[in-house]
C-alpha positions in Angstrom: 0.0 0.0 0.0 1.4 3.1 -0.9 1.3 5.8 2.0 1.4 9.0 0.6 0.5 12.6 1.5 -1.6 12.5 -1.0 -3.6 9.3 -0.5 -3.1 5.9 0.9 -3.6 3.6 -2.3 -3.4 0.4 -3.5 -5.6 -1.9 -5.7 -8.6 -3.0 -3.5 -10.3 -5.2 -6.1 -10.6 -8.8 -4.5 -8.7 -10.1 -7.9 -5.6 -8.1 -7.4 -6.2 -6.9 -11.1 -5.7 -3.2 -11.3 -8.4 -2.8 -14.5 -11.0 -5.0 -12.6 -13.9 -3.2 -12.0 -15.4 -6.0 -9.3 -17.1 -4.2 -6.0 -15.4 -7.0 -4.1 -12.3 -6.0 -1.8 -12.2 -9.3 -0.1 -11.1 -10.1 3.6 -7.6 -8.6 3.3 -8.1 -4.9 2.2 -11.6 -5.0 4.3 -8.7 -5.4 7.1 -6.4 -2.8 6.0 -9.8 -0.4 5.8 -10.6 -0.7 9.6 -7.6 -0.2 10.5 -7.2 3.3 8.6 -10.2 4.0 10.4 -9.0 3.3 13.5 -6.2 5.3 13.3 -7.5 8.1 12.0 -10.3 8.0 14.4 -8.1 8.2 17.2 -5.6 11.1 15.8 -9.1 13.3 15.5 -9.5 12.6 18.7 -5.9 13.5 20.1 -6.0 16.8 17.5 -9.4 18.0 18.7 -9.6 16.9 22.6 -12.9 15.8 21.9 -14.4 12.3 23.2 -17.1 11.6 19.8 -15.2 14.3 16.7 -17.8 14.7 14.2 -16.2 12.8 10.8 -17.2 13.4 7.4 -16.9 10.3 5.2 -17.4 10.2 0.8 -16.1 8.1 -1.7 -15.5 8.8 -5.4 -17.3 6.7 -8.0 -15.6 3.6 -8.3 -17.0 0.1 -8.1 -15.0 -1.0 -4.9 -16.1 2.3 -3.1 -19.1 1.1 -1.0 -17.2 -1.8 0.2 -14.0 0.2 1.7 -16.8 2.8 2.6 -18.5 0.2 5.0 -15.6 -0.8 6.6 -14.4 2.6 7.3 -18.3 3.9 8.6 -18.8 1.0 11.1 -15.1 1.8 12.4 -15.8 5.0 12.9 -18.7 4.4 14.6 -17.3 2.0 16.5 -14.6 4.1 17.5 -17.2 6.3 19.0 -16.8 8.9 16.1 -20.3 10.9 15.0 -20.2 10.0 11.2 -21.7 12.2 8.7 -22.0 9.8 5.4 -22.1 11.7 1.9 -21.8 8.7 -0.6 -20.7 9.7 -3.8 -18.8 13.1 -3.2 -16.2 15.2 -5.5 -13.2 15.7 -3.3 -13.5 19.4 -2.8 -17.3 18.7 -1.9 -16.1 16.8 1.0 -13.7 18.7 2.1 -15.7 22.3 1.7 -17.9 20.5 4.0 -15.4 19.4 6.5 -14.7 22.8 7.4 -17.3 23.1 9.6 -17.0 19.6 11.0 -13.6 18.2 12.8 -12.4 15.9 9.8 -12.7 13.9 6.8 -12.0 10.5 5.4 -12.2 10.4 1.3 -12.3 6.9 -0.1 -10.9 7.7 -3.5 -7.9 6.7 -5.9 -7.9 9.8 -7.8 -6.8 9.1 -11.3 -6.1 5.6 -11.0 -7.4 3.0 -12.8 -10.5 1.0 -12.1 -9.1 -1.4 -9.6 -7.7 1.0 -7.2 -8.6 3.2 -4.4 -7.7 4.4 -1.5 -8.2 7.2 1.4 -7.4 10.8 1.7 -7.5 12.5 5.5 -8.1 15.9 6.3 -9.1 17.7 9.5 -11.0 21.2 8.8 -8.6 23.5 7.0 -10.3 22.4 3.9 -7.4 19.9 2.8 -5.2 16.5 3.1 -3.3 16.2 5.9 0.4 17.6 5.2 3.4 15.4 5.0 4.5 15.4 8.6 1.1 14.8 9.7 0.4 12.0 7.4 3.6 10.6 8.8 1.8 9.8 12.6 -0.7 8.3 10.7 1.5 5.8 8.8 3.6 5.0 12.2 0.9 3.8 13.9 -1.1 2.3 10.7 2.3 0.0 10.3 2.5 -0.4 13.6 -0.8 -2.4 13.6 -1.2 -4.1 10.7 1.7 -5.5 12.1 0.4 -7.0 15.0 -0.1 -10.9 14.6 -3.5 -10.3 15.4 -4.2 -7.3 13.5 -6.8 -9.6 11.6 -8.7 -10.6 14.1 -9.1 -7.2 16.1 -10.1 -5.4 12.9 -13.1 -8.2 12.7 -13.9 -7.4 16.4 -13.7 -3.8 16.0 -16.1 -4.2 13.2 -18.6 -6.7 15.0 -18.7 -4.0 17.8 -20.7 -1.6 15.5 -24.5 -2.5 15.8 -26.6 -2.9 12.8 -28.9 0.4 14.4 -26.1 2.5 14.7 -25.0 1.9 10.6 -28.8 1.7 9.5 -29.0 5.8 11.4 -26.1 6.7 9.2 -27.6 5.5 5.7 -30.7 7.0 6.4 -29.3 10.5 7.3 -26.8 10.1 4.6 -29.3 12.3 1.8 -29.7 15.3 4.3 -25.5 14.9 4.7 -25.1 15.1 1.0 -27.5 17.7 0.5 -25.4 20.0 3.3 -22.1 19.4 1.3 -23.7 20.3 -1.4 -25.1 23.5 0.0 -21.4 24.3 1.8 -19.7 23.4 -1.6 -21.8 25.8 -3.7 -21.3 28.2 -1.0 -17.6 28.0 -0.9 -16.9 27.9 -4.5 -18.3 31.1 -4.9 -15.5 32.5 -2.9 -13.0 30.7 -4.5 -14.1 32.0 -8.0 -14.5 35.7 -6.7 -11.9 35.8 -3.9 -15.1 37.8 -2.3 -16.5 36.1 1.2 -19.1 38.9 0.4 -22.6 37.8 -1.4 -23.3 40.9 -2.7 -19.7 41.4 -4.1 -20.1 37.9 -5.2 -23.1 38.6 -7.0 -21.4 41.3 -8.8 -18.6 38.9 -10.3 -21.0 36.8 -11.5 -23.2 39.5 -13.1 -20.2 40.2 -15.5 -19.6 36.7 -15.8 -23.3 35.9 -17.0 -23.6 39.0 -19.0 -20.2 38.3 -20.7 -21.3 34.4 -21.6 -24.5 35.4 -23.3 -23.0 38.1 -25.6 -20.2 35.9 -26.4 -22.8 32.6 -26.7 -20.5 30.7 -23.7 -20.7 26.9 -23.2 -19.2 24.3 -21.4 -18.8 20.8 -22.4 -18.3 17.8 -19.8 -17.3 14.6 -19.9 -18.1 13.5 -16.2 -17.0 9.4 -17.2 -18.9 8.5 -14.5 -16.9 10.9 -11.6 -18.0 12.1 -8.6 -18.8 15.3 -10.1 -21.8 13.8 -11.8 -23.6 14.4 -8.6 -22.0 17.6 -7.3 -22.8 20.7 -8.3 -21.5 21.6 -11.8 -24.9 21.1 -13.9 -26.7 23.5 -11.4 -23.7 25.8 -11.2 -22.7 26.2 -14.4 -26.4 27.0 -15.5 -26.9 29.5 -12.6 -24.6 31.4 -14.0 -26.0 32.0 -17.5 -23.6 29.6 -18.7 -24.8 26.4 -21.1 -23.8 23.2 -20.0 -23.4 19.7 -22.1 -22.4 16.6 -20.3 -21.8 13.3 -21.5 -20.7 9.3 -19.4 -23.1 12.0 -16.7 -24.3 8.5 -14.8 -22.2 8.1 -11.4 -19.7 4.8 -11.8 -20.4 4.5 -15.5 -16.6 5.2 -16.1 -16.7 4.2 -20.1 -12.7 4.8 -20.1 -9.4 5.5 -18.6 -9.7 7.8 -15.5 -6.7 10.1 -15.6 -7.6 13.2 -17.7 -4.5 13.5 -19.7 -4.9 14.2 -23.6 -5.1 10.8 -24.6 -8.9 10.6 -22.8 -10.2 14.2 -23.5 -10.8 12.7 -27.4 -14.0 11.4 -26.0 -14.8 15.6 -24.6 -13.3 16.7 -27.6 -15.6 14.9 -30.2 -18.9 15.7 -28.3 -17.9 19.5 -28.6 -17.3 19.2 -32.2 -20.7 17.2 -32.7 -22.0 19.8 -30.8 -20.8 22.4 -33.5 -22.0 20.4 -36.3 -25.8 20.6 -34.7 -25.9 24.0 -34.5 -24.6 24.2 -30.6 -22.2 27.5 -31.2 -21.8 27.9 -27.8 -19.8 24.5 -27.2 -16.8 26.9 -26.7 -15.1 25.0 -23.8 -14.7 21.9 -22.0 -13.0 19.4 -19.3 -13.2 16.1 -18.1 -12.7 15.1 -14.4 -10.8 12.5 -13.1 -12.8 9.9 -10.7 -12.8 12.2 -7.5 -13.3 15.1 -9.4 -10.3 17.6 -8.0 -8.9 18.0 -11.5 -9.7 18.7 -14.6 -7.9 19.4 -17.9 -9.3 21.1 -20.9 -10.6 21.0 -24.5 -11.6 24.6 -26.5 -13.1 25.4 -29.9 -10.3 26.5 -31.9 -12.3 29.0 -34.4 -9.4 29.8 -36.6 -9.4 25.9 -37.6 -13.1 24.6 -37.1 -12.0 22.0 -34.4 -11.9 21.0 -30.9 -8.1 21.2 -29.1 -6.7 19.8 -26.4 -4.8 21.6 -24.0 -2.3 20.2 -22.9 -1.6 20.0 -18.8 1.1 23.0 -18.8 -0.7 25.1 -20.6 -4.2 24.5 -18.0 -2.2 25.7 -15.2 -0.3 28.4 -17.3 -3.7 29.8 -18.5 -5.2 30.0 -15.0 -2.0 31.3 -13.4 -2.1 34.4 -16.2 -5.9 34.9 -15.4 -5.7 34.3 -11.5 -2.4 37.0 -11.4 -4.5 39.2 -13.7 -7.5 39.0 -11.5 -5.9 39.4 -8.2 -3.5 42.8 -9.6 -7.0 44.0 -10.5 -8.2 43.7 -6.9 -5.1 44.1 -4.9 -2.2 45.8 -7.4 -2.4 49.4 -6.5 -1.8 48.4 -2.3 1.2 49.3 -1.6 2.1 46.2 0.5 0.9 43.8 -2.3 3.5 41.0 -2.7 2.1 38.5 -5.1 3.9 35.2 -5.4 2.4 31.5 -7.1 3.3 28.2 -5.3 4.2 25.3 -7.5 6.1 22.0 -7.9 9.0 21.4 -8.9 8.4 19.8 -12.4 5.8 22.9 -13.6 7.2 23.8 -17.0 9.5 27.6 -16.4 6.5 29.1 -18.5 5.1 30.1 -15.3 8.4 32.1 -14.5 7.7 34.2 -17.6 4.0 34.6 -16.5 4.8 35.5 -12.8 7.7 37.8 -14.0 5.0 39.8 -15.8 3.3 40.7 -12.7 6.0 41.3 -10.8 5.1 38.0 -9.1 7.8 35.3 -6.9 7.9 31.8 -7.8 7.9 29.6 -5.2 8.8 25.4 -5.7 7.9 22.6 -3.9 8.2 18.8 -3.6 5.4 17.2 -6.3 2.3 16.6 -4.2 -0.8 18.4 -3.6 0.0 19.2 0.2 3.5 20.3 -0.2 2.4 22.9 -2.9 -0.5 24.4 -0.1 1.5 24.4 2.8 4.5 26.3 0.5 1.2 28.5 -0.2 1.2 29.0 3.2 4.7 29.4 4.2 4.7 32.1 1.6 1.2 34.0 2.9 3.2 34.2 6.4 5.3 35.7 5.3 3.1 38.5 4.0 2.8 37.2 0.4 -0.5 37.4 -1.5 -0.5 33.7 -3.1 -4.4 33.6 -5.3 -3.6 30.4 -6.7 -0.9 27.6 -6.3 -0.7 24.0 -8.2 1.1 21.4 -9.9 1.6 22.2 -13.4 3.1 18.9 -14.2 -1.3 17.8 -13.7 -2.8 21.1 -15.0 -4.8 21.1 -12.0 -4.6 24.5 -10.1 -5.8 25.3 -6.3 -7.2 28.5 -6.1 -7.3 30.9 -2.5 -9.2 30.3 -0.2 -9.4 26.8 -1.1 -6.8 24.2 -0.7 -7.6 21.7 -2.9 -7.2 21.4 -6.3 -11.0 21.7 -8.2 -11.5 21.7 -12.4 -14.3 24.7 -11.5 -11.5 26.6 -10.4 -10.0 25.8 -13.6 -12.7 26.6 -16.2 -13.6 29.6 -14.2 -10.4 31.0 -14.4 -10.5 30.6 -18.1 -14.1 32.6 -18.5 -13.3 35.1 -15.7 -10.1 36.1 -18.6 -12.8 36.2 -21.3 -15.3 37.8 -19.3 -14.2 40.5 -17.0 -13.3 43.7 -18.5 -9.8 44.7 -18.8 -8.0 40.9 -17.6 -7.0 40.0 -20.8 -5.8 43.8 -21.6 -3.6 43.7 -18.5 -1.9 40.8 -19.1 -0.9 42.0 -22.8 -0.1 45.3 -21.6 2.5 43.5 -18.6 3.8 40.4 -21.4 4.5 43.1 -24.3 1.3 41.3 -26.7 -0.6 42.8 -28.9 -3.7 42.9 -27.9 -7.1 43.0 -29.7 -10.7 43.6 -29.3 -13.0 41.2 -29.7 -10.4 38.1 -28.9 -11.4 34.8 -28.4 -9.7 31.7 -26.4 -7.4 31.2 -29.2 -6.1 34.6 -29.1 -5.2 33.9 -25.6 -3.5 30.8 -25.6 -1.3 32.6 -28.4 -0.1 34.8 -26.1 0.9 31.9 -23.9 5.1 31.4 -23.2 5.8 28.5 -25.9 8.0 25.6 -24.1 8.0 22.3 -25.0 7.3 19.9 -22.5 7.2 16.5 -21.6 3.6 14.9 -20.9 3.2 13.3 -17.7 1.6 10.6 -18.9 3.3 9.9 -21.7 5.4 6.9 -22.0 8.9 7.6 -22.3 7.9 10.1 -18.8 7.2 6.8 -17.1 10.6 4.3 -16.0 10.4 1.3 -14.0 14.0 1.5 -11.6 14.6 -1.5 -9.9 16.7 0.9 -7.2 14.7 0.6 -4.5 17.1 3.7 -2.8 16.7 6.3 -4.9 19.2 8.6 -2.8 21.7 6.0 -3.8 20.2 6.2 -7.3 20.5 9.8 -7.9 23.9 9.3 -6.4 24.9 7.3 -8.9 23.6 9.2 -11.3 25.1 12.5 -10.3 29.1 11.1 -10.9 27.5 9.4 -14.4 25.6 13.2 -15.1 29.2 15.1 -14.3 31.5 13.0 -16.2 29.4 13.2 -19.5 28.8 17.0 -19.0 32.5 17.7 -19.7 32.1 15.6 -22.9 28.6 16.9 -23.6 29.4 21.0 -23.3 30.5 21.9 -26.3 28.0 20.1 -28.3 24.9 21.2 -26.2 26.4 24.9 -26.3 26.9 24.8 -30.2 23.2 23.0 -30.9 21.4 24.6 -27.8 23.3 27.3 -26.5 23.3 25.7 -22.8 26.8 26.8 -21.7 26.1 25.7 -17.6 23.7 24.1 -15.3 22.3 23.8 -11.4 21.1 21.3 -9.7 18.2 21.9 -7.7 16.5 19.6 -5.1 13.2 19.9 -3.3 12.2 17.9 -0.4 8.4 18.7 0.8 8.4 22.8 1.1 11.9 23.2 0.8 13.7 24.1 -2.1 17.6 23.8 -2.1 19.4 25.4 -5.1 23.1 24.7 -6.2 23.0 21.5 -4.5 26.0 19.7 -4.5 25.3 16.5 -3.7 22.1 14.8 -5.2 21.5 12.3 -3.4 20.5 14.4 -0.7 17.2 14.8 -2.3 16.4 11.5 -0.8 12.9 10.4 -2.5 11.8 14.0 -3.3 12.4 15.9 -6.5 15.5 16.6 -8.7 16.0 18.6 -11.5 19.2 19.9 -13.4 18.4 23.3 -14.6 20.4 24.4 -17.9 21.5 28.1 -18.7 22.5 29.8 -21.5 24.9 32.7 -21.9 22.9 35.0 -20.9 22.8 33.4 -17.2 19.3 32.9 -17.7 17.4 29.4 -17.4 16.7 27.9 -21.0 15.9 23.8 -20.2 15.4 21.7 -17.4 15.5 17.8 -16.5 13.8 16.1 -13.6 12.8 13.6 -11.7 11.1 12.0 -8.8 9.8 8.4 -8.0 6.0 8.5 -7.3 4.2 8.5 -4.4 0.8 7.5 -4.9 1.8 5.2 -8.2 5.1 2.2 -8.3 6.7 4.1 -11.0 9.6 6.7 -11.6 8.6 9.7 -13.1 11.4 11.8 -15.0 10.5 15.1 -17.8 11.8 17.6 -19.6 11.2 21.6 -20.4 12.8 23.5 -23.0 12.2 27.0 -23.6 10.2 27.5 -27.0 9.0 25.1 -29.9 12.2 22.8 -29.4 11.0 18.7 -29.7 14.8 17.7 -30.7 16.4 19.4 -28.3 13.3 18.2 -25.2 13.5 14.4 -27.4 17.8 14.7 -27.1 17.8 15.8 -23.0 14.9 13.6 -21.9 16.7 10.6 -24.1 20.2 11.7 -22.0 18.7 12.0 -18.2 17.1 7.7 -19.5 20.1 6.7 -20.3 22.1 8.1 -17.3 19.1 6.3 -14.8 19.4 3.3 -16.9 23.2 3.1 -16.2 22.4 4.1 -12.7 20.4 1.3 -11.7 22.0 -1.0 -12.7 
């Protein structure tokens, strides 16, 4: 079972096939369930003081859901927990409404395939628990599962739960979604506005609405069976004068692979161009969730050539960061002690730098992993920073302030709040040196966008299997392999590429060490070896990081404009150099 920050995951389907989409966990990962529970059950109660903590607990859509769900319910409850039960929840449902409760349990494997799943925890700041945190929890999780009995006190624990107490929970379980709901819809409004304020609220999403209809805005989704197909996008989206289309909009009707990367946004893709081809001029933009529904990437009409595009994940987060800066300069830019600053991993293409630089904005880098980017966030906001919106790049999924989790309407309504609101789009041209135009359309935006070519998280050659189980040793290995080829390599990368000299960089959770001598000191957190050209300033970058939540190592490249040889040549290098590493 992988223990990460991010989410405890393994594959729960009774067949130990990771594309099986049986609702059977069998006895074992029924086991490992309770004792999550347990655990987390009894940190709630040693964070809060308090005897019964109220516990929020959802699961995403997948088929093994209302097993783990069961399991975890009738532990909390037996663990004298209150238990507020939401069924089928997006993730920043839940955790909007675990604010106002003392904590949440999230039965979800994210983007995983079918098989999988896994729990999130989160007390009521609106997020997972950070690394150091999620660290008590996995002390005392191995330390019980590895008691010899560990089997037969999870069965106890779960026999100790009357059939009453469970059959209270399922029947107050509607009026529990219907409150998450509520806090969701209420919080999201924030989010989008930055506003706490109704009124002010209300006066966002005038603009917004009156904006859609003159430019005939519509959003396409294809929900494959998420969460989010009962949250609250339909209702949302249509509140706000907005169209919506969604297809695969049946909960646990997942029709194909989960994580939203470009090779599964063909099936959102083609609906907006049938759309088109009936007459549907509005089908303007779209996304598709992944199974929890906390990210979302995105498709738009492309005018200029009659089709649907696919964005791809660096250019999500690049076009939300632009309209989220532009927004919050708007509202905050003429305040003297406005310090703006975005919070990302480590692996988010330098694109952003540009963007940031624009606005006068820091860049702050983190460790990959949803937690370490919120709690850099924070870090940075003590220290008197105005951080609007933080993320992963490497995902395209963004986190936008107040929130602190990452949520596709976040996404697409940083995308229409840059179409919509008078003068965003104008300021950003006016900061980057574009030429701006009346009248502009997505496509004019996205032109405007830093060009760096990237590689795809989910593309193959970003995936390696290391048999290295220590990857300090690895990267150890790798940095005397790295150094005695970069005094053969120079000349020919300076004459091709004009990279004349390079840093290495690690990041471990929220801290970023730059001109790091020695690489294996960035343990199993992130390196990257970031090239410059004469001009001193950052041109390319190679990185990598095993996963956390998936048994793989993940490696990628950035190169400053429309380069595929030279990102092909350095991503092909950094393979071979782990190749020789490993072995």
């Amino acid at each position: 079972m992988i223990l990460s920050a991010s989410g405890w995951r393994r594959i729960f389907a009774e067949s130990g096939d990771g594309q099986d989409s049986t609702p059977e966990i069998g006895p074992e990962n029924t086991v490992l369930a309770v004792i999550a529970a347990e655990v987390f059950a009894g940190y709630v109660r040693e964070t809060t003081k308090q005897d019964s903590p109220v516990i929020a607990c959802g699961m995403d859509a997948r088929p093994t859901g209302p097993a783990v769900s069961s399991a975890v319910v009738r532990t909390l409850l037996a663990e004298k927990a209150i238990v507020r039960y939401t069924g089928i929840t997006a993730a920043p449902e839940i955790m909007a409404y675990a604010r106002k409760l003392d904590g949440f349990m999230y039965i979800s494997a994210s983007h995983n395939p079918v098989g999988h799943n896994g729990i999130k925890f989160g007390l009521h700041d609106g997020g997972v628990l950070n690394a150091a945190e999620n660290a008590k929890l996995v002390k005392l999780f191995t330390e019980k599962v590895s008691d010899p009995e560990a089997v037969q006190k999870a069965y106890e624990l779960l026999d100790s739960c009357s059939s009453s107490d469970i059959n209270w929970i399922y029947a107050e379980s509607p009026g529990c979604k219907k409150d998450a709901v509520l806090s969701y819809k209420t919080f999201i409004r924030e989010v989008i506005t930055s506003f706490p304020d109704a009124e002010k609220q209300d006066d966002v999403f005038v603009q917004i609405r009156r904006a859609s209809e003159k430019n005939h805005t519509g959003v396409v989704c294809d929900m494959n069976g998420s969460a989010r197909t009962v949250s609250i996008d339909k209702e949302f989206f249509r509140e706000t004068g907005i169209s919506f289309y969604a297809i695969n909009d049946k909960a646990g009707s997942i029709v194909h692979e989960i994580i939203p990367e470009a090779e599964n946004l063909v099936w959102c893709a083609k609906e907006m161009e049938r759309l088109q081809a009936e007459g549907h001029t509005d089908a303007v933009l779209g996304y598709m969730p992944d199974c929890d529904g906390d990210r979302g990437n995105i498709v738009y009409w492309n005018e200029k050539k009659q089709k649907a595009e696919i964005l791809k994940a660096q250019e999500v987060f690049s076009l939300a960061v632009l309209a989220e800066l532009s927004y919050a300069d708007m509202l905050y830019g003429s305040k003297k002690e406005y310090k703006p600053a975005v919070a990302v991993n480590g692996p988010t293409s330098m694109r952003i730098d540009e963007i940031a630089a624009a606005f006068n904005a820091k860049v702050f880098r983190a460790e990959v992993g949803e937690a370490n980017v919120v709690n850099t966030a924070e870090e940075a906001r003590k220290n008197g920073y105005t951080v609007r919106i933080c993320g992963e790049g490497s995902n395209g999924g963004n986190i936008t302030s107040p929130s602190a989790v990452r949520d596709p309407l976040s996404t697409v309504f940083a995308i229409i709040k840059l179409m919509s609101i008078d003068g965003l789009y104008r300021n950003w041209c006016t900061k980057a040196g574009c030429g701006y135009k009346e009248n502009f359309t997505l496509s004019d935006i996205i032109g405007t966008l830093p060009v760096y070519t990237t590689t795809g998280v989910s593309e193959p050659r970003a995936v390696l299997h290391i048999a290295e189980p220590d990857h300090a040793a690895l990267k150890g290995r790798f940095q005397k392999l790295f150094e005695n080829e970069w005094k053969s390599k120079q000349e020919t990368l300076s004459e091709k590429y004009g990279i004349v000299s390079y840093e290495a960089v690690l990041t471990n959770g929220t801290k970023e060490t730059r001109s790091a001598d020695d690489y294996s000191k960035s343990g199993s957190g992130g390196l990257k070896i970031l090239f410059s050209g004469n001009d001193k300033k950052p041109c390319a970058f190679i990185w990598m990081r095993g996963s956390g939540t998936e048994p793989v190592f993940r490696i990628m490249c950035d190169v400053k404009g429309n380069n595929p040889g030279e990102e092909s040549e350095l991503l092909k290098w950094e393979t071979e150099l782990l190749a020789e590493a490993d072995k």
